[in-house]
Structure formats: structure tokens, C-alpha cells
C-alpha positions in Angstrom: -17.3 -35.3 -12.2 -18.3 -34.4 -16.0 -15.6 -33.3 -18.4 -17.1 -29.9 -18.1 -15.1 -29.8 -14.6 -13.0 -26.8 -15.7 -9.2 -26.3 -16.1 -8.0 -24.5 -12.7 -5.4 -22.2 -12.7 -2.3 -23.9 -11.1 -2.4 -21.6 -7.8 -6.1 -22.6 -7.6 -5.2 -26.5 -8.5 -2.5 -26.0 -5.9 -5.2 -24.9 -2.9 -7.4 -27.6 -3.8 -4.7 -30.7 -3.9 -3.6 -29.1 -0.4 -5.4 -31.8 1.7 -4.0 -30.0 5.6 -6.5 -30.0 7.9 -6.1 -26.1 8.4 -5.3 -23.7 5.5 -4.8 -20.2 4.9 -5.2 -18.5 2.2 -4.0 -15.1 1.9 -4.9 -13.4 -1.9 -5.5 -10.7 -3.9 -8.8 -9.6 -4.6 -11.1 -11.3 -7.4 -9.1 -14.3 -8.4 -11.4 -16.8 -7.7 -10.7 -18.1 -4.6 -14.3 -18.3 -3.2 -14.9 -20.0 -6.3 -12.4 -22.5 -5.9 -13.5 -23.0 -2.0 -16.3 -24.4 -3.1 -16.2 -26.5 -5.7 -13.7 -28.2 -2.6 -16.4 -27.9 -0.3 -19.3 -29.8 -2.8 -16.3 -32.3 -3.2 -16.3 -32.5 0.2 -20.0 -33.4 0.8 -20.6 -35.4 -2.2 -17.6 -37.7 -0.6 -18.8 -37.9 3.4 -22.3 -37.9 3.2 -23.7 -35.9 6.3 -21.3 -34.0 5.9 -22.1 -29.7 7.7 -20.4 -27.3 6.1 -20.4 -23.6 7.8 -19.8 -20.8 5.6 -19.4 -17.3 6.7 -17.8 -14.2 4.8 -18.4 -10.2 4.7 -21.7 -9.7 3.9 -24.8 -11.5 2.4 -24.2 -10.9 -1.2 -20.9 -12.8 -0.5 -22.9 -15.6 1.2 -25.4 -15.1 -1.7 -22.5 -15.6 -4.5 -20.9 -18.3 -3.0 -24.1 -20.5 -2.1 -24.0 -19.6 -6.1 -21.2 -21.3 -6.9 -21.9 -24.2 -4.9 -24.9 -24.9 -6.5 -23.0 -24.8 -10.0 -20.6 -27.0 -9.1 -23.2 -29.3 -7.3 -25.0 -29.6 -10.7 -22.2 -30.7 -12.5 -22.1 -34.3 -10.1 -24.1 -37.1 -11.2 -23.7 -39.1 -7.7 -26.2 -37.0 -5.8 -29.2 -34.4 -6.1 -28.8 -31.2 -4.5 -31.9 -28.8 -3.4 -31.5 -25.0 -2.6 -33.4 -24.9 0.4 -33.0 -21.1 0.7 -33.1 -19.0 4.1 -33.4 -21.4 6.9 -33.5 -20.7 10.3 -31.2 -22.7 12.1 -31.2 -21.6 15.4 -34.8 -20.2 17.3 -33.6 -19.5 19.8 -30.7 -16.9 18.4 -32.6 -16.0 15.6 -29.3 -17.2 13.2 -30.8 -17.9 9.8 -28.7 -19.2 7.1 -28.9 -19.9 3.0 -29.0 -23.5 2.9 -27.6 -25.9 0.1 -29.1 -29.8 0.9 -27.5 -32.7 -1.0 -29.5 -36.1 -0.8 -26.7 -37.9 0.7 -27.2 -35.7 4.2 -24.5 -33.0 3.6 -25.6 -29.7 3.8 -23.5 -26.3 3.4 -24.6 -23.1 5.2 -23.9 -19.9 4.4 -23.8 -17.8 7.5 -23.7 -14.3 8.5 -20.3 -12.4 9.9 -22.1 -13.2 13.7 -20.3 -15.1 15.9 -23.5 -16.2 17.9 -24.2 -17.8 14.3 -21.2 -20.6 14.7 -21.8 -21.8 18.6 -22.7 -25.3 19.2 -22.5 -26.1 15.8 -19.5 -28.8 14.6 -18.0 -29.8 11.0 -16.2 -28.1 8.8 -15.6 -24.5 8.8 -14.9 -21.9 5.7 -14.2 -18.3 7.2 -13.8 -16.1 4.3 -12.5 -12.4 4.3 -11.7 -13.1 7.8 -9.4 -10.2 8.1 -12.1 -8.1 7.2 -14.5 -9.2 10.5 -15.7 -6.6 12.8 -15.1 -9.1 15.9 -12.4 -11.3 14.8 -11.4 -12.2 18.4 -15.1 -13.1 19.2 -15.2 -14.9 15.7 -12.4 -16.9 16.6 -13.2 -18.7 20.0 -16.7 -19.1 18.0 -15.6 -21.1 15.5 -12.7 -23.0 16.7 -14.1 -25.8 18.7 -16.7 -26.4 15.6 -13.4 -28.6 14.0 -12.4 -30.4 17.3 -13.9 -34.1 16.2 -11.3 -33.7 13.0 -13.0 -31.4 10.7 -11.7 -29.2 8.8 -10.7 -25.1 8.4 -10.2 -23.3 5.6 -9.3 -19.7 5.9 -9.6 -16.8 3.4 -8.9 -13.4 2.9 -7.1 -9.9 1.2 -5.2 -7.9 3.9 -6.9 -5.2 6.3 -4.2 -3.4 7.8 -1.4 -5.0 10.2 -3.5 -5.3 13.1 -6.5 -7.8 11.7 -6.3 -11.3 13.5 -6.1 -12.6 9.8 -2.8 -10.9 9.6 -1.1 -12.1 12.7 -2.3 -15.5 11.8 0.4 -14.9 8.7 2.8 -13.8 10.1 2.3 -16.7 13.0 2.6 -19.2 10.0 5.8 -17.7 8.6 7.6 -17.8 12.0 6.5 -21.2 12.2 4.4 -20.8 15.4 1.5 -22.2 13.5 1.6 -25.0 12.0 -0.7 -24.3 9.7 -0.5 -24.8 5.6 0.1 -21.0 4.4 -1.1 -20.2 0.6 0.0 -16.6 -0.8 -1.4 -15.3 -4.4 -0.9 -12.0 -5.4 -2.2 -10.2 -8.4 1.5 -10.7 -10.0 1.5 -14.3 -9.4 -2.3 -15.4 -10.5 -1.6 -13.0 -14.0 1.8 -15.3 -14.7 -0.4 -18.3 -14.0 -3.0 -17.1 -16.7 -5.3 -14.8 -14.7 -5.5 -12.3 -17.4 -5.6 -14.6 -20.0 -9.0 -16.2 -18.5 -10.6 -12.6 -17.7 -9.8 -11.8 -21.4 -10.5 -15.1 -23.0 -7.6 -15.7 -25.1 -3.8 -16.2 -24.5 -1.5 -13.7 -23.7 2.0 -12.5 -24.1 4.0 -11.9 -21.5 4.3 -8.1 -22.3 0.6 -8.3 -22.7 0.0 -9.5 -18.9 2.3 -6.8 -18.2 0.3 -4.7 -19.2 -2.6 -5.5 -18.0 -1.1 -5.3 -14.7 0.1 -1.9 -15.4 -3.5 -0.7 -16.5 -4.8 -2.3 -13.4 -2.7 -0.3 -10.9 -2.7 3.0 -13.1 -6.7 2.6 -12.4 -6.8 1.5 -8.8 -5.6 5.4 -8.3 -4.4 4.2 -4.3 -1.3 2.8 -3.7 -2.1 1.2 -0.4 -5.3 -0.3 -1.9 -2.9 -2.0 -4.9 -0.6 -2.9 -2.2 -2.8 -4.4 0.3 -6.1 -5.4 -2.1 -3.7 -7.1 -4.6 -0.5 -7.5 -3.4 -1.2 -9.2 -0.3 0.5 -6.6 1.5 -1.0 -5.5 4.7 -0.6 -1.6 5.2 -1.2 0.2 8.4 -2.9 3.5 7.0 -3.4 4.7 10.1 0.4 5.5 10.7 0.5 7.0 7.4 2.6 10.6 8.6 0.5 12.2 6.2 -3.5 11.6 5.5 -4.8 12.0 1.6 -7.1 14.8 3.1 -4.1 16.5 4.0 -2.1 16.4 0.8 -5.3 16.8 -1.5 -5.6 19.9 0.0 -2.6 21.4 -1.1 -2.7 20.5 -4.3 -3.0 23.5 -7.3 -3.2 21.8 -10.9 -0.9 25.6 -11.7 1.7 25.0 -9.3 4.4 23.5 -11.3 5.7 26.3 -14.1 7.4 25.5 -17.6 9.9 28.1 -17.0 11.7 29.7 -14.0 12.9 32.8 -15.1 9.3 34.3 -14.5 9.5 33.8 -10.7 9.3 36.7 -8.6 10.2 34.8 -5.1 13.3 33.8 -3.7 13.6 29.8 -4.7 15.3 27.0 -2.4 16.0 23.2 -3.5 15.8 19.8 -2.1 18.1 17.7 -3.5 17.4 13.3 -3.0 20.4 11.7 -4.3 20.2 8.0 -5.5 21.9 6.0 -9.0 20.3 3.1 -10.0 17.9 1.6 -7.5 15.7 4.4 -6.4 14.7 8.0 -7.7 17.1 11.3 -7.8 14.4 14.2 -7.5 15.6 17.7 -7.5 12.7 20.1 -5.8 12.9 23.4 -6.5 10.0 25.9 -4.3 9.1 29.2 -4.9 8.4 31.4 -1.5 5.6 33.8 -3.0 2.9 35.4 -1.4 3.0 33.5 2.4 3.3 30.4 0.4 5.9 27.4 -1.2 4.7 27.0 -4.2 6.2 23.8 -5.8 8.2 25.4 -9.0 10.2 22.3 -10.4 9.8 18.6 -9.3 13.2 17.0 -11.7 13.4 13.4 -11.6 16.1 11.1 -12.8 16.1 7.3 -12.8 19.3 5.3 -13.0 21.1 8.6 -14.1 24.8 9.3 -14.2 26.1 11.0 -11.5 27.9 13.7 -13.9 24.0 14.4 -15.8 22.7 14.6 -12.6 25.0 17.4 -11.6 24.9 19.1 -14.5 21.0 18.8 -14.2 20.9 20.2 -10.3 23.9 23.0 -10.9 21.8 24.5 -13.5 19.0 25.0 -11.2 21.2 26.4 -8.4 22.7 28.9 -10.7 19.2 30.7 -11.0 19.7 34.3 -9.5 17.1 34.0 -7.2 18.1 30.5 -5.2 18.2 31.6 -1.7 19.4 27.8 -0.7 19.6 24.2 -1.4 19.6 21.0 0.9 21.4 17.7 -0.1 21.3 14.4 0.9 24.8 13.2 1.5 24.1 9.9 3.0 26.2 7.8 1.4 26.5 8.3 -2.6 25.1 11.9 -2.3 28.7 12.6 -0.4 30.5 13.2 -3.2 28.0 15.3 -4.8 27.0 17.8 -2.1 31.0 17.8 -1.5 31.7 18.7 -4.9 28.6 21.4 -5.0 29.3 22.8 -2.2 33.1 23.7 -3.4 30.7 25.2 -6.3 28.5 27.5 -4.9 29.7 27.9 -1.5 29.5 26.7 1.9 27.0 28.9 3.4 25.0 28.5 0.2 24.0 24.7 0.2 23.5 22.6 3.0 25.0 18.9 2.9 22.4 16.6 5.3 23.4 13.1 6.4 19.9 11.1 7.1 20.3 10.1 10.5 17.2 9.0 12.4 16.7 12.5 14.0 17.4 14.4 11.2 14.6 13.1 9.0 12.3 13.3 11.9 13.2 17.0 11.7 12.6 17.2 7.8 9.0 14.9 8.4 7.5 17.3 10.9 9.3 20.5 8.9 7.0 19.2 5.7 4.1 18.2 7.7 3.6 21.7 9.4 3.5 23.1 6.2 1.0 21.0 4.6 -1.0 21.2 8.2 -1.0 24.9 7.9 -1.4 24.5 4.0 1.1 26.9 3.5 2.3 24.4 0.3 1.3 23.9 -2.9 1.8 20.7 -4.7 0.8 19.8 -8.6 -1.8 16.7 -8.6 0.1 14.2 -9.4 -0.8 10.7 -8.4 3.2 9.6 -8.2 3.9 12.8 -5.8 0.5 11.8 -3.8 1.6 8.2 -3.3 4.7 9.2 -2.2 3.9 11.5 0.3 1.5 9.6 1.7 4.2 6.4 1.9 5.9 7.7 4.3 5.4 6.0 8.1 5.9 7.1 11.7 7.3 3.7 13.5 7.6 3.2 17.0 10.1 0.4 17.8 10.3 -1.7 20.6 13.1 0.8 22.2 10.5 3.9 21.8 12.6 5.4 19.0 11.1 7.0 16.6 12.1 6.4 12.8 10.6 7.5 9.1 10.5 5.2 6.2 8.4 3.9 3.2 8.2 0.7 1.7 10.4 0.4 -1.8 7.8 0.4 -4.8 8.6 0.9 -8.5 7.1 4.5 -7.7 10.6 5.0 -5.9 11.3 5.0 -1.9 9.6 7.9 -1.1 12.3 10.5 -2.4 10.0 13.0 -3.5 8.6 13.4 0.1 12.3 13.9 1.0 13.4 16.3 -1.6 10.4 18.5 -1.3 11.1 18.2 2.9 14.7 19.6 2.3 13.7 22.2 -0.2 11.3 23.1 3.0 14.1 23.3 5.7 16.0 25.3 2.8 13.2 28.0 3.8 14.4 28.4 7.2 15.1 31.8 8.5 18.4 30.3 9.9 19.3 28.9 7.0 20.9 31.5 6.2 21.0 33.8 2.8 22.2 32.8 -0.7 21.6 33.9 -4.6 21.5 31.0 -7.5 18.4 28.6 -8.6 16.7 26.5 -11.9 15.6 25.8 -15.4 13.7 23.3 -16.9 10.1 22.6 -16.0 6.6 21.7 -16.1 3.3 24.2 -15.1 2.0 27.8 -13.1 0.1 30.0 -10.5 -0.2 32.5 -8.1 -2.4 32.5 -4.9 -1.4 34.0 -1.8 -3.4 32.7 1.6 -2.0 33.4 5.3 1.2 31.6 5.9 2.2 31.2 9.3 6.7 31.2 9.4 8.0 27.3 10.1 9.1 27.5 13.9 12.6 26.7 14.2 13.3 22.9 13.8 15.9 20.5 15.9 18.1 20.8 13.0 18.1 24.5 12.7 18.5 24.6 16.5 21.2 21.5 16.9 22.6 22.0 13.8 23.6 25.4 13.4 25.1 25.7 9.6 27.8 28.3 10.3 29.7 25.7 12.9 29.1 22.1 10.8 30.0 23.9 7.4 33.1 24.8 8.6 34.3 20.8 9.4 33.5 20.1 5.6 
């Protein structure tokens, strides 16, 4: 190689010294891994002449870019000549064409389409990129396989798509150690500390400045699950998301949220999520106006003291038009609701403990009135990633349970305030006076609103028996 061999980042230098006959590389989007492949793949065929490569990833344009590449780093060798042959067909009989790189010494590397058909009866080494990405990754599999069985060997690449992609059970098979495979992870996070940024941008950067790069990044991907799973290298099942971005979008009013509560003409309930340092304490306060719950007040205090954040919610419940408020007492919300409860009575706020069923309760009590778009919500991509971060798991046992993966956006305690502040609307919740200040934005539409039907925990958990234990 020339001296104009460039300086690889270590997490590339790290794939490339990896010499296991069967790799896997699972990455974030667009830091250089295809690139890297095959400068190890021109390595490769300068060094075992005769050498047959077999290249497949997404698309053309990706076969297109990466027969690119090869060529580049093909130039740079002075042991051998290398000819683009272009598209070649390689197969009559199938009709599988393929863009062909020919080096004098015999090797040749072909850049394939996504068909299986493409990799039968063919043998040497084998680079499936974005294979979690493949339309028939089981049929892709068995094709490509037995092309390594006389030693060759297998290089696979790819971002997440979803937790039920063959890619992904092929990572999670190599953590438990039932392949034994060699396992490569790169997120965005790790390739910026090991001077991703600083290459994109062309000059060295602080650490505050990567920081921030990363923060622009995700403030402009605008989808939480695409950062997670594009970038992060975490695979997100978006199809047991309990509530679609369709479905929240519509509900969304840009004059929902008001600056000041004493103009409110509907009775007001709250939602209170209680949390100190790790996660979010969000204060809901809704608005019943017109058929609708209009989302009034959305408070939020990180890594608060307890004694601000009561002062914070009791001014809120003292508004003459609070109906009701909910609180989560799981854990270090039991002192709280205890101590608001003695405060504005027992009949007045409701103390919840966030057992499996009750949250399943409060899910389906929010979801009903999003369904039925008898919400409104501001447009605000925190609140929109953290209602759509809640998930509906099945376990093994057929229970059913509601969670969301802890991000610096919080763990999903909006969702649950503003799904407490909804139960707080129930008919059976029974009556109350007090509610709010301090705020944020404002509107008015009425559409037809269709009453909540009575939930498990209005039904199980009738308020005038369990206040009376507290």
C-alpha cells in the first residue's frame, strides 16, 4: 500500500484487524463501514489471487457506491491492475447480472442484487450488507451460507430494522453466546468519541463540541425510534408502539397549551408523575371544554426537590375550578400524594400505585381519547416521543404490561401524567373544586366527544372504599 492509505478511525481499524472467519457488524448509519469493508475486501484479493468476492446490500446505488470504493482503494495498490468490467451477467440461465471489479491476479468482486437466486452455486467469500434490511432474509440466508463452506469467509453488516429482522436475532444469538461469531457494535456515540465528527468536519474537536454535534443530530432526525434504531443500534419494534404518530399528530392544536389559567371556563383535572433525580416529574393539568380535554399546563421538573415540587403541584390544585387530581404514589410519590391528600382531601385527589393492571387501565383510558380525538395536545416533539414510547408487551406468561425504554427525554412520564389527568375525568371520580398557575399557550374548538366508558379502575377500584384505608 501507498502512504496515502488513510488513518482509520480506531472502531474501523478494530473491524479490519478482526481476522474471525464470521463477523458481524452491527452500526449506526453513515460511519463508514461499507467503506471500510472494502478496502478489507481489495486486501483480500490483492493477497489470494482468484480470489470471488460476493457483494450484496439494499439496493443498486449501494452496490453502485461500494463497487466505488473498491475501485479507489484498488488504485491505491501497485501489486496488481484492476479493470471495471461493469454489468456482467453471471448467470444465463437466472438472468443474475452483477457490477464486476476484475483484478489481474484472478480475484474478482461482484456486487449483487438483494436476490437470493443471485448467491446459489456460487462459493468464496461473502459480504451481506444491510442484511437486516432484506425482504427475504430467511431465503437470503440458506442462499448464501454454503457459499463459505471450503473456508471462506462472512462478513455481515447492518443498522437495526425492528426486533424481528434475522439480522437482529443473529445479535442477540451472539450475545448469548449461541453463536460463536465475532460481534462488532458502533453506535453514533461511540464513532463521534473516536473522531467521527471531527473527520465529517475536518478539523479537531472538543469534547463539548462532539457533544454537540450529537445533540444537533438528534434535534434534526425529528423521530426518536429512527435515532434509536438508525444510530443507536437499538432495534425498536414500532409496530407495538401503543400509540401510532398518525394518531397523536392528530390531536395536536399548536393553541392548546395557555399562559395563564385563570381564563379557563372548564372544570380542570391533574395528572401528577412523581420522580427526583433519574427521570421527569410532570404535572398535567386538562381543561374539559366543549366535548374536549384540552391540554392546559404540561409542568416539568428535572431532579427537583421534593418540597419545590409540592409547592409547584399544590398551586395548581388550589385553582377554583380543579375538579380532581391523580398521583402516582409508587414508591417516592407515597409521601407526596399522602401529604396532598391530608391537604385537599380525600375524595379530592386520587393516590395510584402503578401496578401492572392499573397502568393498563390508564393506557387504554388515554388511548380512547386520542382514538376518538377527543384530546388536544401542543406539538411538541418531547410530548410526541413520549407518547409514542410507550409499548404493549406480551410475556411469555400472556400478561400484559406497559413500559418505555429510559432516554434522556425521560421514561415516558408525560404519557402517564396526561393518562392520570384523563382518568381524573371520570364520571366516578367523583367531584372536587381547586386547580393551577403557571403556563405556556391557548384555544378553543369544540368537536363531538364521546364520554370515556368506565375503566377497570373506576369499576375495581371504587375511590369512596380505598380512600378510606389511607
Amino acid at each position: 500500500m501507498k502512504s496515502k492509505t488513510p488513518r482509520f478511525l480506531p472502531y474501523q481499524a478494530r473491524w479490519l484487524n478482526d481476522i474471525s472467519r464470521i463477523k458481524v457488524w452491527e452500526k449506526s448509519r453513515r460511519i463508514g463501514a461499507t467503506w471500510t469493508q472494502s478496502y478489507e475486501d481489495v486486501s483480500d484479493c490483492i493477497a489470494k489471487p482468484g480470489l470471488q468476492v460476493w457483494f450484496s446490500s439494499a439496493d443498486l446505488t449501494a452496490a453502485m457506491e461500494y463497487i466505488d470504493y473498491a475501485e479507489d482503494w484498488a488504485k491505491l495498490h501497485q501489486r496488481v491492475s484492476v479493470k471495471v468490467l461493469g454489468e456482467q451477467v453471471i448467470d444465463e440461465k437466472k438472468g443474475v447480472k452483477a457490477l464486476v471489479l476484475e483484478f489481474s491476479n484472478g480475484s474478482r468482486i461482484h456486487a449483487l442484487s438483494s436476490n437470493p437466486k443471485a448467491f446459489r452455486s456460487k462459493g468464496g467469500k461473502v459480504v451481506w450488507d444491510e442484511a437486516g434490511w432484506h425482504d427475504d432474509a430467511d431465503a437470503m440466508w440458506k442462499a448464501i451460507r454454503p457459499c463459505i463452506m471450503w473456508g471462506y469467509t462472512l462478513r455481515i453488516l447492518s443498522t437495526h430494522n425492528g426486533t424481528s429482522s434475522k439480522f437482529y436475532r443473529f445479535v442477540q444469538d451472539i450475545k448469548a453466546k449461541r453463536l460463536r461469531w465475532s460481534l462488532h457494535t458502533t453506535p453514533i456515540t461511540l464513532a463521534v468519541e473516536e473522531g467521527l465528527a471531527d473527520k465529517i468536519l475536518g478539523h479537531r474537536l472538543t469534547a463539548a463540541e462532539r457533544d454537540q454535534w450529537l445533540k444537533d443530530e438528534h434535534d434534526d432526525c425529528g423521530d426518536e425510534d429512527a435515532w434509536q434504531q438508525e444510530y443507536c443500534c437499538q432495534a425498536t419494534d414500532t409496530n407495538s408502539s401503543f400509540l401510532t404518530y398518525d394518531e397523536i399528530s392528530a390531536c395536536e392544536d399548536p393553541n392548546s397549551l395557555i399562559p395563564d389559567l385563570s381564563v379557563v371556563a372548564g372544570d380542570l383535572t391533574v395528572g401528577f408523575d412523581v420522580a427526583r433525580v433519574i427521570d421527569l416529574s410532570v404535572i398535567a393539568t386538562l381543561e374539559s371544554y366543549g366535548g374536549i380535554a384540552w391540554t392546559r399546563q404540561m409542568i416539568e421538573m428535572s431532579n427537583t426537590k421534593f418540597g419545590i415540587q409540592r409547592e409547584t403541584l399544590w398551586n395548581t390544585l388550589r385553582h377554583p375550578k380543579l375538579r380532581r387530581g391523580c398521583i402516582d404514589r409508587t414508591g417516592i410519590g407515597m409521601q407526596m400524594s399522602e401529604e396532598t391528600q391530608e391537604e385537599f382531601g380525600k375524595y379530592r385527589i386520587e393516590p395510584m400505585t402503578f401496578t401492572p393492571g392499573v397502568k393498563e387501565d390508564l393506557a387504554y383510558g388515554l388511548r380512547r381519547k386520542i382514538e376518538d380525538r377527543a384530546i388536544r395536545i401542543p406539538p411538541d416533539f418531547k410530548l410526541r416521543e413520549d407518547l409514542h414510547s410507550i409499548k404493549k408487551i406480551v410475556t411469555a406468561s400472556g400478561a400484559i404490561r406497559f413500559d418505555a425504554a429510559r432516554s434522556e427525554n425521560g421514561h415516558a412520564d408525560r404519557f402517564w401524567a396526561l393518562a392520570m389527568a384523563i382518568h381524573a375525568i371520570s364520571p366516578d371520580s367523583g367531584p372536587i373544586r381547586g386547580a393551577s398557575s403557571s403556563g405556556a399557550h391557548v384555544s378553543r374548538i369544540a368537536t363531538g366527544y364521546d364520554a370515556a366508558p368506565k375503566s377497570r379502575l373506576t369499576r375495581d377500584l371504587r375511590p369512596r372504599k380505598i380512600w378510606d384505608g389511607y
